[in-house]
Backbone as CSV, one residue per row, in Angstrom:
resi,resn,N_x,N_y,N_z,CA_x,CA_y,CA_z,C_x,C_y,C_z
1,UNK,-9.470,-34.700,-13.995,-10.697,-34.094,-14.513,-11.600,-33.585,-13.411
2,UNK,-11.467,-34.501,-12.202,-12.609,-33.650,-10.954,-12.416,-32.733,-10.569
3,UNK,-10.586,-32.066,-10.729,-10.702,-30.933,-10.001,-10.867,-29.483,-10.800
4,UNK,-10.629,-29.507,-11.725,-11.072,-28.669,-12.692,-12.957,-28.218,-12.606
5,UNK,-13.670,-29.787,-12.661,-14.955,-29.763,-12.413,-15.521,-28.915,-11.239
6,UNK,-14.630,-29.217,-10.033,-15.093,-28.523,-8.657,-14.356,-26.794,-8.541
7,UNK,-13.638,-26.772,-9.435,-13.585,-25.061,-9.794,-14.470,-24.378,-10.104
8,UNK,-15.008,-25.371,-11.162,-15.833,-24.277,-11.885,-17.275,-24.614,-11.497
9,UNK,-17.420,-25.460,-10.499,-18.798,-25.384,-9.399,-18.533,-24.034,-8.444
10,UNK,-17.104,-24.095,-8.073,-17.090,-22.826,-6.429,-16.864,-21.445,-7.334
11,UNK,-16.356,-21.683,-8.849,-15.497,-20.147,-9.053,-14.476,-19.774,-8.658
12,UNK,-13.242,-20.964,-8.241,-12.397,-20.517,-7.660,-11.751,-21.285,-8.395
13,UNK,-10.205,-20.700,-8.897,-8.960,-21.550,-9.318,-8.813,-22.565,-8.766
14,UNK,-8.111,-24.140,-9.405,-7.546,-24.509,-8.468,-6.352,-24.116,-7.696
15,UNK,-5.596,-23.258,-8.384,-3.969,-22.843,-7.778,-4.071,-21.177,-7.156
16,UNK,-5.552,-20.755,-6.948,-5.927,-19.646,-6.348,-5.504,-19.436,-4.964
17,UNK,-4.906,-18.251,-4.818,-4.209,-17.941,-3.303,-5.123,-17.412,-2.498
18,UNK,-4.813,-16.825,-1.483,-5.396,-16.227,-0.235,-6.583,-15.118,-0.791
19,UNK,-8.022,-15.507,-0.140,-8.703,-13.866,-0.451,-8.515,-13.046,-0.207
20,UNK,-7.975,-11.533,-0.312,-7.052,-10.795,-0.079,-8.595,-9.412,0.100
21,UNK,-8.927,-8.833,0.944,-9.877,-7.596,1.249,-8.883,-6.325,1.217
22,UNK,-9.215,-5.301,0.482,-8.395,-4.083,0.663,-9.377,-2.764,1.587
23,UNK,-8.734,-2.332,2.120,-9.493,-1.306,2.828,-9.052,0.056,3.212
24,UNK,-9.257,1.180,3.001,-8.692,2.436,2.986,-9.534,3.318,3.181
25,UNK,-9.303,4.583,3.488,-10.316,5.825,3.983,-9.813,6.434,2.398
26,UNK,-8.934,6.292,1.709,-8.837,6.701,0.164,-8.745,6.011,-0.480
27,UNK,-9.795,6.190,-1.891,-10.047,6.019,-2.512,-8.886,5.459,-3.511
28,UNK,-7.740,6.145,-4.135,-6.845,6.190,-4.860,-5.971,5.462,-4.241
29,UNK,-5.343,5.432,-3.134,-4.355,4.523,-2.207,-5.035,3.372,-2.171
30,UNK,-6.435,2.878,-2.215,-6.836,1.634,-2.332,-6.403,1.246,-3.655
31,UNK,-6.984,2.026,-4.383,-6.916,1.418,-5.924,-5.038,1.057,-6.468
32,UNK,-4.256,2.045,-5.845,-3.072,1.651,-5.957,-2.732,0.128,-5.685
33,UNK,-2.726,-0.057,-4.237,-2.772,-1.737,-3.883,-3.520,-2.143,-4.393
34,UNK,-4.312,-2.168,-4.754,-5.828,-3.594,-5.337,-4.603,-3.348,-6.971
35,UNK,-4.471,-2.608,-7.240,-3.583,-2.856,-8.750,-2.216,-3.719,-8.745
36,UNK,-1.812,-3.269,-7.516,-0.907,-3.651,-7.189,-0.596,-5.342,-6.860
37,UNK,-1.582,-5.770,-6.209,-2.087,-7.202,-6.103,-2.137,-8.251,-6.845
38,UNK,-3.016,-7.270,-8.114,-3.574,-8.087,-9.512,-2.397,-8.384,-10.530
39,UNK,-1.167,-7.079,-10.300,-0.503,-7.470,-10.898,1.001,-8.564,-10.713
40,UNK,0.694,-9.363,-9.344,1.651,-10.553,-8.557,0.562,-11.305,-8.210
41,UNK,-0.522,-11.599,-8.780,-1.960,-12.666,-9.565,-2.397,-12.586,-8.417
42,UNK,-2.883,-11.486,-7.383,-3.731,-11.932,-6.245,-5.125,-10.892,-6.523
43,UNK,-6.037,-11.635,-6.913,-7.611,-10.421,-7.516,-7.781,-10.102,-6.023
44,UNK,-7.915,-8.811,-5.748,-8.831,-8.605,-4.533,-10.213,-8.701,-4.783
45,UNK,-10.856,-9.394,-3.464,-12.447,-10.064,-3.296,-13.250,-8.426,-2.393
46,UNK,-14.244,-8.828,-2.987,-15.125,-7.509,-2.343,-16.456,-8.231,-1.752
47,UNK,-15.984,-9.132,-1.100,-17.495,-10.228,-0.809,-17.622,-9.476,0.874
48,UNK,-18.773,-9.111,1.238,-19.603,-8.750,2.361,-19.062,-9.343,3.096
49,UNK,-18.592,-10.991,3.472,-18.395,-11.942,4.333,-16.951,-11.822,4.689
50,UNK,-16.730,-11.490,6.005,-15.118,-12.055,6.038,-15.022,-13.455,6.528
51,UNK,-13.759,-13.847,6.308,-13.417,-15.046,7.001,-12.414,-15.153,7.476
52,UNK,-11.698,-15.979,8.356,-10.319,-16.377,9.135,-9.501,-16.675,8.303
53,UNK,-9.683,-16.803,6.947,-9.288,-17.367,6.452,-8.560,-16.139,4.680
54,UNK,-9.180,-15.097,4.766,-8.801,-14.007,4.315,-7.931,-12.826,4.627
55,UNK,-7.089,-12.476,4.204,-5.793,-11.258,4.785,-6.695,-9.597,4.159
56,UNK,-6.693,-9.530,5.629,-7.402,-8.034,5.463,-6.418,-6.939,5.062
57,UNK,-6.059,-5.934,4.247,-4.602,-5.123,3.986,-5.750,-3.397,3.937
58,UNK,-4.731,-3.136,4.984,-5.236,-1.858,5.922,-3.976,-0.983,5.345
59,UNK,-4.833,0.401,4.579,-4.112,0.993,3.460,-4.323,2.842,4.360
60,UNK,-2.864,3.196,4.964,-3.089,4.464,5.079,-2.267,4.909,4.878
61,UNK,-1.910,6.659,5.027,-0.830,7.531,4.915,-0.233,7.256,6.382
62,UNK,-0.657,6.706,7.529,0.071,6.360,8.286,-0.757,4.973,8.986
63,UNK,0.439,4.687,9.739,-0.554,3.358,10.427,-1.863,3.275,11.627
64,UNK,-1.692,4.714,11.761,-3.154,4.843,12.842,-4.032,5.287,11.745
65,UNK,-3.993,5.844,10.571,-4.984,5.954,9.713,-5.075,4.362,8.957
66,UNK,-4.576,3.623,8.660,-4.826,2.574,8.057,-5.696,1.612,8.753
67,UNK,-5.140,1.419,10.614,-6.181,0.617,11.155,-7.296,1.441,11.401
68,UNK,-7.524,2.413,11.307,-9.011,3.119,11.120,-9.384,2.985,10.520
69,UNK,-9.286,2.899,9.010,-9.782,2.704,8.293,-10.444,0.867,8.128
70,UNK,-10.383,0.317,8.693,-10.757,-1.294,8.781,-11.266,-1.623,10.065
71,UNK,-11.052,-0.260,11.060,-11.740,-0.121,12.685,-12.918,-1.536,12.733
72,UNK,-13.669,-0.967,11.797,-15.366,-1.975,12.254,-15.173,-3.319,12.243
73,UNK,-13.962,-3.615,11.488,-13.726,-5.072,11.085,-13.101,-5.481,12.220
74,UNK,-12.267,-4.898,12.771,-11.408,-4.872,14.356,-11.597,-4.911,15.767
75,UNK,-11.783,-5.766,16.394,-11.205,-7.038,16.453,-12.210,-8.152,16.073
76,UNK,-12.028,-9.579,16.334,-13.104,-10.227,16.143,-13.542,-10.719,14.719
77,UNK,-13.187,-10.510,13.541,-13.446,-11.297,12.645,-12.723,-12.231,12.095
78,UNK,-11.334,-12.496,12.800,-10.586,-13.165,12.325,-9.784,-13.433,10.971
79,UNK,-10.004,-11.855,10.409,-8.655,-11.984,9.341,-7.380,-11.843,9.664
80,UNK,-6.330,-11.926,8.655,-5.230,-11.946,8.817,-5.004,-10.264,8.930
81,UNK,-4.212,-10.035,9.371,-4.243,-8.519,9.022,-2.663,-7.963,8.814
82,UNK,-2.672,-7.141,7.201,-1.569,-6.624,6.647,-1.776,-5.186,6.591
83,UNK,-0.588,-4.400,7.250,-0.730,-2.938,7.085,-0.110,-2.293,6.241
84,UNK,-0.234,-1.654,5.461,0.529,-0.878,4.266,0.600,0.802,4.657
85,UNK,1.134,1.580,5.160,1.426,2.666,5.710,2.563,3.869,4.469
86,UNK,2.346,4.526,4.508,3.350,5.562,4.191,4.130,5.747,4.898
87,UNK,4.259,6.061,6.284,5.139,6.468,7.177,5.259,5.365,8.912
88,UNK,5.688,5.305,9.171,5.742,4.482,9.981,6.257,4.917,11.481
89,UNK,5.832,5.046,12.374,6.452,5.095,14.257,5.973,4.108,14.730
90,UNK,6.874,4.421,15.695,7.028,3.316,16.959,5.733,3.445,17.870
91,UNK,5.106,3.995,17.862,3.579,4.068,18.649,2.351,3.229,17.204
92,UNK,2.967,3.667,16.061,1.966,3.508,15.019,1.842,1.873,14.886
93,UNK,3.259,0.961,15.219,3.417,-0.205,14.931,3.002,-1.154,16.233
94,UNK,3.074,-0.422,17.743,2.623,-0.985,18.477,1.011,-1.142,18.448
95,UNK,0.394,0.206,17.588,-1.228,0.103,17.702,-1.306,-1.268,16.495
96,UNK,-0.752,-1.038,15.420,-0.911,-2.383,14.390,-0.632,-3.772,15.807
97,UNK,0.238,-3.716,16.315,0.515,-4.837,16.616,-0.648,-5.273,17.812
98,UNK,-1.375,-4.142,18.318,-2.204,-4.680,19.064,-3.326,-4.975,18.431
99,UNK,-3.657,-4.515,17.165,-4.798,-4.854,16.315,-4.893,-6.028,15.603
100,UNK,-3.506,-6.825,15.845,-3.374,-8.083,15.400,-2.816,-8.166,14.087
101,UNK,-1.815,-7.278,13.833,-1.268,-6.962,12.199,-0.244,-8.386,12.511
102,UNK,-0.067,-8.726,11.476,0.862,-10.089,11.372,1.776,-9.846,10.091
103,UNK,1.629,-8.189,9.407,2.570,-7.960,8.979,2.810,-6.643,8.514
104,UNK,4.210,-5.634,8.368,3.444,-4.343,7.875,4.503,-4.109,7.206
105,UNK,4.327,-2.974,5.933,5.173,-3.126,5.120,4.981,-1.279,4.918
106,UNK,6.160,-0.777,4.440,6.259,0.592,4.139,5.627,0.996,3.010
107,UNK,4.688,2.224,2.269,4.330,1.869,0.784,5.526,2.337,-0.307
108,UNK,6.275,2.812,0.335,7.705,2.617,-0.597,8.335,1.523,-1.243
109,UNK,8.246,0.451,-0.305,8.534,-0.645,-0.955,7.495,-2.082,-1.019
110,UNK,6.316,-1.645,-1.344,5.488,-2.100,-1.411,5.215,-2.281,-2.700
111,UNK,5.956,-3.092,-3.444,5.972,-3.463,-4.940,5.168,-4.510,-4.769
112,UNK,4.435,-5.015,-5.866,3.644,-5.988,-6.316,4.258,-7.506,-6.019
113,UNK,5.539,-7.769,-5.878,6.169,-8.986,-5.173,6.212,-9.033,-4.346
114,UNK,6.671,-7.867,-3.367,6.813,-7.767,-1.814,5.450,-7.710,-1.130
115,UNK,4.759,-6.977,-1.852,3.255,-7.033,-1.343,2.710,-8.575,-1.332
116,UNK,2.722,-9.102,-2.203,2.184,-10.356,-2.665,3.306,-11.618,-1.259
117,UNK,4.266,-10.810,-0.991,5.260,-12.137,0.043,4.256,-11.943,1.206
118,UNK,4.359,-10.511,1.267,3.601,-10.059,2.534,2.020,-10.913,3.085
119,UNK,1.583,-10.395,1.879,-0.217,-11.201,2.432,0.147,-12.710,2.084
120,UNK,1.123,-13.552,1.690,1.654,-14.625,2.006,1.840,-14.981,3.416
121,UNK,2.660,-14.288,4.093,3.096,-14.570,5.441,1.673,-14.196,6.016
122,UNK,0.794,-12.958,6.370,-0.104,-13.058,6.745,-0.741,-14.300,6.700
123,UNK,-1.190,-14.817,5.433,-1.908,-15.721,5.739,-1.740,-17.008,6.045
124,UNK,-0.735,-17.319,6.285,-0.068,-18.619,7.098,-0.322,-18.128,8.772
125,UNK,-0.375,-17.244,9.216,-0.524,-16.517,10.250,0.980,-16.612,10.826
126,UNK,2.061,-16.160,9.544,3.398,-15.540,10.031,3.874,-14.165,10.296
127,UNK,4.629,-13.746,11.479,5.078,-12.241,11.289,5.841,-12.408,10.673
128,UNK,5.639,-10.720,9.603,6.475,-10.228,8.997,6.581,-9.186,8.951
129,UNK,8.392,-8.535,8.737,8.617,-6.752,9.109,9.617,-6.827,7.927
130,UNK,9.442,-5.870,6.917,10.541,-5.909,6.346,11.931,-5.051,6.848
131,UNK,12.526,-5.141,6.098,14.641,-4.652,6.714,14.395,-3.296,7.176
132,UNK,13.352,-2.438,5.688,13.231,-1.340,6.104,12.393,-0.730,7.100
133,UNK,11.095,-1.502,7.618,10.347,-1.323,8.738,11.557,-1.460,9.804
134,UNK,12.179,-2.721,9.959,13.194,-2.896,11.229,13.615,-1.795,12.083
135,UNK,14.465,-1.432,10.498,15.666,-0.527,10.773,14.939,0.801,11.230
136,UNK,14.025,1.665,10.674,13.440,2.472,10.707,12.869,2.763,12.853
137,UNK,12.591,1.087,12.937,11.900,0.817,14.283,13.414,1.186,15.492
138,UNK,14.348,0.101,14.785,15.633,-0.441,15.682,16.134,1.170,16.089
139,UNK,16.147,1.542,14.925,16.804,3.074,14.938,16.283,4.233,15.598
140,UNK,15.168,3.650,15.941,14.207,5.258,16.564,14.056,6.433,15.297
141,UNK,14.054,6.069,14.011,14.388,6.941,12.959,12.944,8.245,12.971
142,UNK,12.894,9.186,13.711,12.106,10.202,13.544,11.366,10.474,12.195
143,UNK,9.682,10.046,12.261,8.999,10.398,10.864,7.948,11.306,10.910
144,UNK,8.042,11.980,9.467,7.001,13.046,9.935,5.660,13.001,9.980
145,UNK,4.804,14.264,10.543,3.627,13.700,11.304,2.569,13.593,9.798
146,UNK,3.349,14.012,8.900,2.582,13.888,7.459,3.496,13.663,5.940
147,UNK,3.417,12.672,5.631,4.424,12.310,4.767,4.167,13.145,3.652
148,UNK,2.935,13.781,3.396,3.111,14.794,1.742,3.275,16.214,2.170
149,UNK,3.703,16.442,3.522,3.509,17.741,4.073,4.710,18.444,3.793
150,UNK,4.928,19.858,3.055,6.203,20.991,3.087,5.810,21.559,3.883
151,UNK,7.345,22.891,3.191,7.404,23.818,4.280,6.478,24.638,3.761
152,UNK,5.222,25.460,4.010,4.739,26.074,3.064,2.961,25.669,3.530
153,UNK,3.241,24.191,3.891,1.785,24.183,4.230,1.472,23.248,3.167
154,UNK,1.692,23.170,1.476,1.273,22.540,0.888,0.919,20.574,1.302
155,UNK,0.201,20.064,0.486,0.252,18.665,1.002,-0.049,17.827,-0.066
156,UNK,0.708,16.889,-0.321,0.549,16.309,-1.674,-0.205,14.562,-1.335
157,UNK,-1.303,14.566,-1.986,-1.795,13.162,-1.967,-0.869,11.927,-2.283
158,UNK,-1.533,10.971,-1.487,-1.227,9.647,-1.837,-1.031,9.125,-3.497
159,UNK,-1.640,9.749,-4.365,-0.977,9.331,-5.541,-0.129,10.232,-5.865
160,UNK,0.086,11.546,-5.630,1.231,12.414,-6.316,2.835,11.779,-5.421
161,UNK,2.091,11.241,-4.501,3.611,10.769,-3.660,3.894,9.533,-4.440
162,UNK,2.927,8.398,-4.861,3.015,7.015,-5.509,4.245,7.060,-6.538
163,UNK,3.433,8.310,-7.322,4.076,8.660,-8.842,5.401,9.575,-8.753
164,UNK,5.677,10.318,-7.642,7.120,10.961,-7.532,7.782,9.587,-7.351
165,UNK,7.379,8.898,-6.160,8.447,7.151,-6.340,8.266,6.138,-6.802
166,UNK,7.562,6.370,-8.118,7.463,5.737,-9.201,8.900,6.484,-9.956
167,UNK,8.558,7.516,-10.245,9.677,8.803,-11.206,11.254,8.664,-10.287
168,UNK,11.061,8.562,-9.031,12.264,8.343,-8.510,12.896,6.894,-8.994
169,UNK,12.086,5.858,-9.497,12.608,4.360,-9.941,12.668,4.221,-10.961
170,UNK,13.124,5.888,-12.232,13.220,5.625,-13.547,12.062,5.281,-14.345
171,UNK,10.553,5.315,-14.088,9.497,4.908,-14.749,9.465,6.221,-15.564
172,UNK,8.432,5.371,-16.748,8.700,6.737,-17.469,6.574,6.631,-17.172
173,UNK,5.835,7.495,-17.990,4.493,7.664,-17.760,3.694,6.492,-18.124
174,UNK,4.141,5.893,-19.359,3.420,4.715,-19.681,3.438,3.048,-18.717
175,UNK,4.725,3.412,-18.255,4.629,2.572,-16.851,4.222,2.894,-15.795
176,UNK,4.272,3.825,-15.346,3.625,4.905,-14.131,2.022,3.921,-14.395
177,UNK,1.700,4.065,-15.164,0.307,4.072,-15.816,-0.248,2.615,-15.248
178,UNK,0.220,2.282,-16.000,0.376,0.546,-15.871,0.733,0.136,-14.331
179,UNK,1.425,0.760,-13.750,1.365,0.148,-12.197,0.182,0.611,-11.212
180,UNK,-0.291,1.912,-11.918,-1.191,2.409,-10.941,-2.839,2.423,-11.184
181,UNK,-2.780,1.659,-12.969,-3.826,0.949,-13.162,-4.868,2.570,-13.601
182,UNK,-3.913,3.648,-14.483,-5.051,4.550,-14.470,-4.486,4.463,-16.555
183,UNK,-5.053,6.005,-16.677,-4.475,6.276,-18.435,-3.141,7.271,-18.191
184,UNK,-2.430,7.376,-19.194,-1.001,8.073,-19.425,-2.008,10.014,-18.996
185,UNK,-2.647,9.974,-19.394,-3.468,11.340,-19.515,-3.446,11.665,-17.652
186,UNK,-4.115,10.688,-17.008,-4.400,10.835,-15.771,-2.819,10.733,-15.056
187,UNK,-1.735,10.113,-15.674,-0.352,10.733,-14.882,0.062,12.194,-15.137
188,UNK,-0.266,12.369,-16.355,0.682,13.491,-17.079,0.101,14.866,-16.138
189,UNK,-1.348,14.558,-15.700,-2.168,16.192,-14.942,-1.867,15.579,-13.485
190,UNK,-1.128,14.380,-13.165,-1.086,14.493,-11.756,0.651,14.814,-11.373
191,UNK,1.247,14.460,-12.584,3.005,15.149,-12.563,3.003,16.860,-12.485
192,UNK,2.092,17.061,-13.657,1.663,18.827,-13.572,1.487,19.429,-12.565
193,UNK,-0.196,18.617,-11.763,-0.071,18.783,-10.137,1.117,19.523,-9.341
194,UNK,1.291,17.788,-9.135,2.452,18.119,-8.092,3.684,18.550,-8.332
195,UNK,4.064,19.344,-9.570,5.422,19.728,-9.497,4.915,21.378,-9.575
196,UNK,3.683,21.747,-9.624,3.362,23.273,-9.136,3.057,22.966,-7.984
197,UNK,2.622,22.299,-7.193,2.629,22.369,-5.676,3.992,22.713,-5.069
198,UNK,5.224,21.600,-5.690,6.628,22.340,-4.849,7.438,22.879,-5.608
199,UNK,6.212,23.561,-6.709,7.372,24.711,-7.299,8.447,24.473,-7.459
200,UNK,8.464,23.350,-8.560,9.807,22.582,-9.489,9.695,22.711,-10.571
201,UNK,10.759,22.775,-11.543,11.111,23.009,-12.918,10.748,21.854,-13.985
202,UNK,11.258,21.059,-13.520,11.280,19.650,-14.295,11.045,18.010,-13.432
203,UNK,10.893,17.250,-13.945,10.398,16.091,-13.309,11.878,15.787,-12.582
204,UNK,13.561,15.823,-12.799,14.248,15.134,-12.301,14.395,16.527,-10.913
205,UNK,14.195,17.730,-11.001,14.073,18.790,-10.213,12.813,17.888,-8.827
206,UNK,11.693,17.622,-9.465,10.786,17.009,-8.475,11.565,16.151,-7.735
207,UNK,11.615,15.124,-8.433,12.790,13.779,-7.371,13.656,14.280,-6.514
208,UNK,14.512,15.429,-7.048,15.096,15.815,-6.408,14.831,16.369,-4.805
209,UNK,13.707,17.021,-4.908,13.342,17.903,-4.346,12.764,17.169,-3.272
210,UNK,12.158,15.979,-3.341,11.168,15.113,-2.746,12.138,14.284,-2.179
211,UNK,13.355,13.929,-2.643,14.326,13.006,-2.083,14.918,14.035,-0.834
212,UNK,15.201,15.167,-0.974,15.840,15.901,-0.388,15.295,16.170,1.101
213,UNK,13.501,16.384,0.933,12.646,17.059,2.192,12.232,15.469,2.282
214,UNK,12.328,14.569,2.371,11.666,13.186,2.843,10.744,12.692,2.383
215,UNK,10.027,13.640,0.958,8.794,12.859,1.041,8.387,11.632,0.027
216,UNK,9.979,11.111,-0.266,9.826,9.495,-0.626,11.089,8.871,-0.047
């Protein structure tokens, strides 16, 4: 009976995990992860205060935009720090690693479990790289200097890229929806979007097309 009592003095579960801070220079790529979180039971906290004791998750289209985006917090407050990147180099992972990242994960495979292992290991203060960061590293695998960028100039946001590899994993809109925490309405004008941006026919034409030039 006491510990139930002293929950609901602090507001905190008793079986409540790590405070988890999200941080991004976009808007929509935040909201992706913070959805993403809630749905492998971790609420992201928006409290003023950091602590040593919270996993900071640094959200960019690449990893020098992600630790910019959490710059002020850097160094010195003692969170854990998780990077979530679109694209990933070997210069991008040494700046995480000097910023004190303790773990970084691709947003390709940055599903709501893997995310949730991730700010796990962070906050034990374990490294973690997943197979596909490794390999990507081990390999010297050349990435481009803009993951929504064609030939053409066009450039497709962080959610039109979410939702092509969402569509690349068989989702249909009402799940799209549901992972990215918006309405079926707000996928259907962002599929429209981006399949007149690369001037595609049909949604399996998009995948295609996006699997083909790299940009999932």
């Amino acid at each position: 009976m006491a510990a139930p009592a002293a929950a609901a003095v602090t507001g905190a579960s008793p079986a409540s995990g790590p405070r988890v801070r999200v941080r991004s220079s976009d808007a929509a790529a935040r909201a992706v992860v913070e959805a993403k979180l809630i749905i492998a039971g971790l609420r992201p906290a928006h409290a003023p205060d950091p602590s040593p004791q919270d996993v900071l998750v640094a959200v960019g289209d690449t990893v020098e935009g992600a630790i910019e985006a959490c710059r002020p917090a850097l160094p010195g407050s003692g969170e854990q720090l998780l990077v979530v990147a679109g694209v990933l180099s070997r210069n991008g992972a040494l700046q995480a690693l000097r910023a004190g990242a303790r773990a970084m994960l691709l947003s390709a495979e940055a599903t709501p479990d893997r995310l949730a292992a991730a700010v796990h290991s962070a906050h034990r203060g374990e490294g973690r790289l997943s197979h596909l960061v490794l390999a990507r590293l081990l390999n010297g695998s050349p990435e481009p200097a803009d993951p929504g960028r064609r030939p053409g100039g066009s450039t497709l946001t962080y959610r039109q890229i979410e939702v092509l590899r969402l569509m690349a994993d068989g989702h249909g809109n009402e799940a799209i929806a549901r992972t990215l925490g918006c309405s079926k309405h707000t996928v259907k004008n962002v599929i429209y979007e981006l399949m007149g941006q690369l001037q595609v026919r049909n949604r399996a034409h998009a995948v295609a097309h996006a699997v083909r030039t790299g940009l999932i």
